[in-house]
C-alpha positions as CSV (number, residue, x, y, z in Angstrom):
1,X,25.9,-9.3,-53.1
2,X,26.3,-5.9,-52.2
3,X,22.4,-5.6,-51.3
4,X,22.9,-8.8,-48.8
5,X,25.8,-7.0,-47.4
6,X,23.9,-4.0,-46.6
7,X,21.3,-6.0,-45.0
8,X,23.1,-8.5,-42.8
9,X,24.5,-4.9,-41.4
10,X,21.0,-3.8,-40.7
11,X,19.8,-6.9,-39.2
12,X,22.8,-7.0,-36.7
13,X,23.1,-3.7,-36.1
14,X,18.9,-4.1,-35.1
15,X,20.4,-7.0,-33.3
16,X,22.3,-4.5,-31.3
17,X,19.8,-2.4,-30.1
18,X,17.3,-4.5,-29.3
19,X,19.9,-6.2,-27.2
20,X,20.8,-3.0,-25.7
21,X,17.5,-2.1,-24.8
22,X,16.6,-5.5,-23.2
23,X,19.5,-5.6,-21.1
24,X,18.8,-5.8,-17.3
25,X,19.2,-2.5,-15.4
26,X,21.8,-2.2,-13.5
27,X,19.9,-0.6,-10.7
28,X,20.2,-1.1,-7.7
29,X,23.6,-0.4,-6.7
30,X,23.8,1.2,-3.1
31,X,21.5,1.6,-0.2
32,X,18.1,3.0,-0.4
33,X,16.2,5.6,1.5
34,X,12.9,5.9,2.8
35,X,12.0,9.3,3.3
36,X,9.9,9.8,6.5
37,X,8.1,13.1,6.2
38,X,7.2,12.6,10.1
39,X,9.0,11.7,13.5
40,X,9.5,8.4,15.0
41,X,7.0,6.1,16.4
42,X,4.0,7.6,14.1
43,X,2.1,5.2,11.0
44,X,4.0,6.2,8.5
45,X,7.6,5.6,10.3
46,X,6.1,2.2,11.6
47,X,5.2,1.2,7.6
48,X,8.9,2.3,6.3
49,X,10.7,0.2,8.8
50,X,8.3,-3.1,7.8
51,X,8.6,-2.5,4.0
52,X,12.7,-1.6,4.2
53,X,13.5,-4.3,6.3
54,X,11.7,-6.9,3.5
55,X,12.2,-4.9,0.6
56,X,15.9,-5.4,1.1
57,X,15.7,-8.8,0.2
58,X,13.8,-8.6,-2.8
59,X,16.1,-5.6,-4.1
60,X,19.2,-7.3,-2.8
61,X,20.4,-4.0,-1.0
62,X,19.8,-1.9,2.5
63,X,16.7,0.3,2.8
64,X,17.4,2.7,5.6
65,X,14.3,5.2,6.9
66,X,15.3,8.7,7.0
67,X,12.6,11.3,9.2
68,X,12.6,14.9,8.2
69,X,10.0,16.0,10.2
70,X,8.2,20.1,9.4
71,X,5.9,22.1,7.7
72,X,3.3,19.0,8.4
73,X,5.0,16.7,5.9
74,X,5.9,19.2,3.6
75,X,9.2,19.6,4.8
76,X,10.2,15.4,4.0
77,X,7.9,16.0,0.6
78,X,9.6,18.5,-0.9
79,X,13.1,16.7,-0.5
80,X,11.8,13.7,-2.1
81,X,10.5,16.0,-4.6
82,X,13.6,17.5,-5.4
83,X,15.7,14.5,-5.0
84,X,17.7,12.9,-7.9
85,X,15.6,11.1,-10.4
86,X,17.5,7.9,-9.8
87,X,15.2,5.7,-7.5
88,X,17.7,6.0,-4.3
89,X,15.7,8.4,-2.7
90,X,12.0,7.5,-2.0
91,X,9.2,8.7,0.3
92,X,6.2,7.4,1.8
93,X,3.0,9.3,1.8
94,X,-0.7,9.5,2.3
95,X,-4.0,11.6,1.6
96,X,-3.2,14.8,4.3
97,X,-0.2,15.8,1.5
98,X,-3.1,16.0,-1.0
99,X,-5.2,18.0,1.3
100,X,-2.6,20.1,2.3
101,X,-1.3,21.0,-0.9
102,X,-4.9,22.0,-2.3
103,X,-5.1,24.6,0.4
104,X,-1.5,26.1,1.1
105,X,1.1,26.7,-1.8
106,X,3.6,23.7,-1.2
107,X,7.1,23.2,-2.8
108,X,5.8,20.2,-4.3
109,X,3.0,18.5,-6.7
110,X,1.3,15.4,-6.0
111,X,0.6,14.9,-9.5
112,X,4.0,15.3,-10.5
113,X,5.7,12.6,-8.3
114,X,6.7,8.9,-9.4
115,X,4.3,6.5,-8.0
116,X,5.6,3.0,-7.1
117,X,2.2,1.7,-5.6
118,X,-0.1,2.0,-2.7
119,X,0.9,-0.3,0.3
120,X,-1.7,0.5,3.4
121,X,-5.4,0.8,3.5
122,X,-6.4,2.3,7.2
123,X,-9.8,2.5,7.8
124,X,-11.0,5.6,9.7
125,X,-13.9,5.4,11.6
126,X,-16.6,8.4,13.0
127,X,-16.8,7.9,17.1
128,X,-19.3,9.3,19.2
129,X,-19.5,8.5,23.3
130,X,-21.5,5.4,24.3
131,X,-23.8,6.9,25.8
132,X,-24.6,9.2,22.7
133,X,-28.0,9.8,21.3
134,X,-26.3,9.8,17.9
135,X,-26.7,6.8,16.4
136,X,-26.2,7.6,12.8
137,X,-24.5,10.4,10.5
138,X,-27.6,10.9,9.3
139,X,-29.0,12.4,13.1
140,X,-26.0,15.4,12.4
141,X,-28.4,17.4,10.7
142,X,-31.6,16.9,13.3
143,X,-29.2,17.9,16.0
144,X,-30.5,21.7,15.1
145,X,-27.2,22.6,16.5
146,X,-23.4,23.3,15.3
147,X,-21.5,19.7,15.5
148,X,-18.4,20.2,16.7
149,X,-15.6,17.5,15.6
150,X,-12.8,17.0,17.6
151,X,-9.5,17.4,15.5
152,X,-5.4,16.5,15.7
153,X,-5.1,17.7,12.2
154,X,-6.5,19.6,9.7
155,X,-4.9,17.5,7.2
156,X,-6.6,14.4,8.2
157,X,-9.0,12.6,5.6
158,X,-11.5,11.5,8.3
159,X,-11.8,15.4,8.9
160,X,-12.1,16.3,5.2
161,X,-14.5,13.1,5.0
162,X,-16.6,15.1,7.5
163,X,-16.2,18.5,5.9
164,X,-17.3,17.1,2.6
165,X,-20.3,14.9,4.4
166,X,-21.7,18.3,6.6
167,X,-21.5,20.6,3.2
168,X,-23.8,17.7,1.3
169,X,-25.8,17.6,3.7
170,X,-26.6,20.8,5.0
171,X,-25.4,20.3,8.2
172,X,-23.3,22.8,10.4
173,X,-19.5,21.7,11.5
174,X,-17.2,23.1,14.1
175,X,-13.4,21.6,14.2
176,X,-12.1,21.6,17.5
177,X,-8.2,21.0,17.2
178,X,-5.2,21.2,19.2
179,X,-5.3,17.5,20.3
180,X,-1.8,15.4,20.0
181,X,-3.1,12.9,17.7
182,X,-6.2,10.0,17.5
183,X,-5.6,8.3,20.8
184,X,-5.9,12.2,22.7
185,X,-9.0,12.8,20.5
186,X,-10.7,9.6,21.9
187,X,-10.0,11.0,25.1
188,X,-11.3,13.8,24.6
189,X,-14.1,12.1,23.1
190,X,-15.1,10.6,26.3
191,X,-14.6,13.7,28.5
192,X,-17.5,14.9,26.6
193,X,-15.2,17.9,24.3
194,X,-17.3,17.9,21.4
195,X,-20.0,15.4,19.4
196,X,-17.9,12.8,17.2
197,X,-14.2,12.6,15.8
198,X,-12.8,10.3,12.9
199,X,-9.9,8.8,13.8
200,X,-8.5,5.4,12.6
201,X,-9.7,2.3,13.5
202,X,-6.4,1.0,15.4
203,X,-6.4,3.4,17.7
204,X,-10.6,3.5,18.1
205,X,-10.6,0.0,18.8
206,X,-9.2,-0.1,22.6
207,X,-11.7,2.8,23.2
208,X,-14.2,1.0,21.6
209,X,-13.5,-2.4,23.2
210,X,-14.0,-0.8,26.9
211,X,-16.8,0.5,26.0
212,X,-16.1,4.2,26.0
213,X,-17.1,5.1,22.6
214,X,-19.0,3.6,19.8
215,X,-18.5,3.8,16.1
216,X,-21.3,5.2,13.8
217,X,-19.1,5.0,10.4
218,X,-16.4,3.8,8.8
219,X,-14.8,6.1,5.9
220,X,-13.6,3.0,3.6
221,X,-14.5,1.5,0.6
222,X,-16.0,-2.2,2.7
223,X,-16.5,-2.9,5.5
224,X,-14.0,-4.1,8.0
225,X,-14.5,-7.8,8.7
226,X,-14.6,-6.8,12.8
227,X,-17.1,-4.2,12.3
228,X,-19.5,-6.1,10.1
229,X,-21.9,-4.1,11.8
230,X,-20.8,-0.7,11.0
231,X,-21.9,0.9,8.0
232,X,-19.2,2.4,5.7
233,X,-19.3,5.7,4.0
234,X,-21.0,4.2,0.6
235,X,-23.7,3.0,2.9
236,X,-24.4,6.4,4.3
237,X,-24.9,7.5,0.7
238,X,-21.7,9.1,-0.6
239,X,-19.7,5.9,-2.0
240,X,-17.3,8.0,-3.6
241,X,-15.8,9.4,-0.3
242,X,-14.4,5.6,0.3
243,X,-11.2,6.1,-0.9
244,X,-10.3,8.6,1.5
245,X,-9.3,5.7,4.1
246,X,-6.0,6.7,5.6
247,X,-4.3,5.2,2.6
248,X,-0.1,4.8,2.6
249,X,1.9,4.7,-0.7
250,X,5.3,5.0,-1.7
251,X,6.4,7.6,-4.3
252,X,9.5,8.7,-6.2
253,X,11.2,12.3,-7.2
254,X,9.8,13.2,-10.7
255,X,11.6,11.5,-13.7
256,X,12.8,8.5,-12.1
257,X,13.2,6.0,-15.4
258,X,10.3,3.6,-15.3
259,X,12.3,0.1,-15.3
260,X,13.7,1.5,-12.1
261,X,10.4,2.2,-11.1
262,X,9.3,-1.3,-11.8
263,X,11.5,-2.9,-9.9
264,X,10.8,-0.9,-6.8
265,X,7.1,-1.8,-7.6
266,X,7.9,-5.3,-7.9
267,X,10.0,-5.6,-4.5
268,X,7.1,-3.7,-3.0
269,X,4.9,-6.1,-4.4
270,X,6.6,-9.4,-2.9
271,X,6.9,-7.4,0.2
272,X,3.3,-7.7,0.4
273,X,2.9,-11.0,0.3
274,X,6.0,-12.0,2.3
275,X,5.1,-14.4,5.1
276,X,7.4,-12.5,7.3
277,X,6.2,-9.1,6.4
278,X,2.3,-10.2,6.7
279,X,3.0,-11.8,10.4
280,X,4.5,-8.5,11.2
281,X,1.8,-6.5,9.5
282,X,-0.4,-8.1,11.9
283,X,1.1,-7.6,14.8
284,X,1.5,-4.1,13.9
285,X,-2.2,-3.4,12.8
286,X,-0.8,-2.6,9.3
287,X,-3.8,-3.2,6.6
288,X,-2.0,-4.2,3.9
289,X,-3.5,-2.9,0.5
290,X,-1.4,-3.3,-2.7
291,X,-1.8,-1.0,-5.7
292,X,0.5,-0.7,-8.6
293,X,2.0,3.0,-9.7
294,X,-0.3,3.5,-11.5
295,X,-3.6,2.7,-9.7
296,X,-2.1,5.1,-6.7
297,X,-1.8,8.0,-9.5
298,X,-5.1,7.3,-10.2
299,X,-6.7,7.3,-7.0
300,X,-4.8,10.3,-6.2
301,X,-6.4,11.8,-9.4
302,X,-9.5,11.4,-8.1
303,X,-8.5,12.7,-4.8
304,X,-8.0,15.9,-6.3
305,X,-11.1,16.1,-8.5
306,X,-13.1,16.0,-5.3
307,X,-11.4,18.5,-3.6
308,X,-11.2,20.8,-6.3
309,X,-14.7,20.3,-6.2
310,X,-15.6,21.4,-3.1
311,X,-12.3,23.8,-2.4
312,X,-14.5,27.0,-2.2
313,X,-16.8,25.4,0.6
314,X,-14.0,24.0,2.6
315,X,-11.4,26.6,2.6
316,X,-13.5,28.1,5.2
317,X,-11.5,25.7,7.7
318,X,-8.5,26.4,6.4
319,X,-8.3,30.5,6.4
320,X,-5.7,31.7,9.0
C-alpha cells in the first residue's frame, strides 16, 4: 500500500511538471519594437513597417519601428544586442553588419544574436553603361587596366561580391565611393565615373529600362524571372558567392528563451504568406524570402567562413 502511495505521488507530481512545462507562454504581453539601425525611407525601414503592421495580427499586439541611425548600423545593432533577452526588443538586419564587423571592432557579434528568420532576398546586380564594351565579368581581367567600381558603401555585399570576384580572378579593383546610395551610383554610372557598380536590382531596373545601363550579373543564388537572361554569380563560376544577395532578417538580443523565439518566427512566417502583406510586398519591390532562425544562423555562418577567408586580401579596402 505504502509502495502505491509513493507512486501515485510520483506520477502526479510528473503530472505536474510536464504540465508546467507545456503550458502556453505568456508572451506577448505589450508592444513590440523593431529596431531600425538606419533612417527613414531606406530598405530596411520600408521592410519593418510591412512586417509590423502584419505581424501584429498574428502576435495579437502593436509592432512599432524605432530608427537609431550611426556608426553605419552599428549604432541600432549594438542596442538590440544589449537589449533585454525578453523578445520586446528586435532588430532587422542584413549582410553589410557581417562585413562590417569582420573589419572594424563592433560592440556586437553576429554569431551571438537570436535569429527569428530571414524575410527578404534582394538581388544585386553588376551594371555597366549601354554603350559598354564589357559584356561579361569575365572581360574585367582583359581590360589590362585597374577597374574602378563605383561605391555608396563599403559595407555593401555587391561590393564585397566584387572584391572577392577581382582577388579570384586576378583582376585589379579600384572603389570609388562617396555616392549617396544605388540610385546616385547609376547616375554616376551613366556619366561615365568608373566601369561597373552592383547595386540592387530595384533601383537598376528604371536605369535599365531607359536604356541607360545594362546588367552583366546578378549576385543571387537564381536567376530573377525578369532577367532570365542575365547570368547569376554561380554561372560566372563562383556559386558560393550567391548568398550574398542583399538578404533582410530579423534577429533578437542574445538569450531570448526559444518558445518566445518561436512565436516570433511563426508570426514572421504567416506574415509571409499573408495576402495583404504579399500585395504590399509587391508594390513595394520587397522579394520576399522566408528562412527559419535557424537557416539565417546558418547562412550567416557561412557568410563569415568566406570572409574570414579572404580577410587578409580584402582589408586592403578597408585600411583608413
Amino acid at each position: 500500500m505504502f509502495f502505491l502511495f509513493v507512486f501515485s505521488i510520483l506520477l502526479l507530481g510528473n503530472f505536474f511538471c510536464e504540465a508546467s512545462f507545456a503550458a502556453p507562454v505568456d508572451f506577448p504581453q505589450k508592444e513590440i519594437t523593431i529596431v531600425v539601425s538606419f533612417g527613414p525611407g531606406g530598405s530596411m525601414d520600408i521592410l519593418a513597417r510591412g512586417l509590423g503592421n502584419t505581424m501584429r495580427k498574428y502576435l495579437g499586439v502593436p509592432v512599432v519601428v524605432m530608427n537609431m541611425p550611426g556608426a553605419s548600423g552599428g549604432r541600432g545593432r549594438s542596442f538590440v544586442y544589449n537589449a533585454a533577452p525578453d523578445g520586446y526588443t528586435i532588430g532587422i538586419n542584413s549582410h553589410d553588419s557581417i562585413i562590417q564587423e569582420t573589419f572594424e571592432k563592433q560592440d556586437f557579434e553576429n554569431r551571438k544574436f537570436t535569429y527569428i528568420g530571414n524575410a527578404q532576398s534582394l538581388p544585386n546586380v553588376f551594371c555597366v553603361k549601354s554603350n559598354s564594351q564589357i559584356r561579361s565579368v569575365k572581360d574585367f581581367k582583359t581590360l589590362g587596366t585597374r577597374v574602378r567600381s563605383g561605391a555608396f558603401s563599403m559595407y555593401t555585399s555587391a561590393l564585397l561580391t566584387a572584391m572577392i570576384i577581382a582577388t579570384r580572378e586576378g583582376w585589379s579593383l579600384a572603389v570609388i565611393g562617396g555616392y549617396k546610395g544605388g540610385g546616385d551610383a547609376a547616375l554616376a554610372l551613366v556619366r561615365g565615373d568608373f566601369e561597373f557598380c552592383g547595386i540592387p536590382l530595384t533601383v537598376a531596373a528604371p536605369f535599365v529600362k531607359s536604356g541607360q545601363i545594362r546588367p552583366i550579373m546578378i549576385v543571387d543564388l537564381k536567376r530573377h524571372p525578369k532577367f532570365s537572361d542575365i547570368p547569376t554569380v554561380g554561372d560566372e563560376g563562383h556559386p558560393d558567392l550567391g548568398i550574398f544577395a542583399a538578404t533582410q532578417w530579423l534577429m533578437a538580443p542574445p538569450g531570448v528563451p526559444k518558445a518566445r523565439i518561436q512565436i516570433l518566427e511563426d508570426a514572421l512566417k504567416k506574415t509571409l504568406k499573408d495576402p495583404e502583406f504579399l500585395k504590399w510586398a509587391e508594390g513595394a519591390s520587397v522579394d520576399v524570402l522566408f528562412l527559419s532562425g535557424e537557416e539565417t544562423k546558418q547562412m550567416v555562418v557561412k557568410m563569415f567562413a568566406i570572409l574570414e577567408q579572404y580577410k587578409k586580401d580584402l582589408a586592403k579596402y578597408y585600411e583608413k
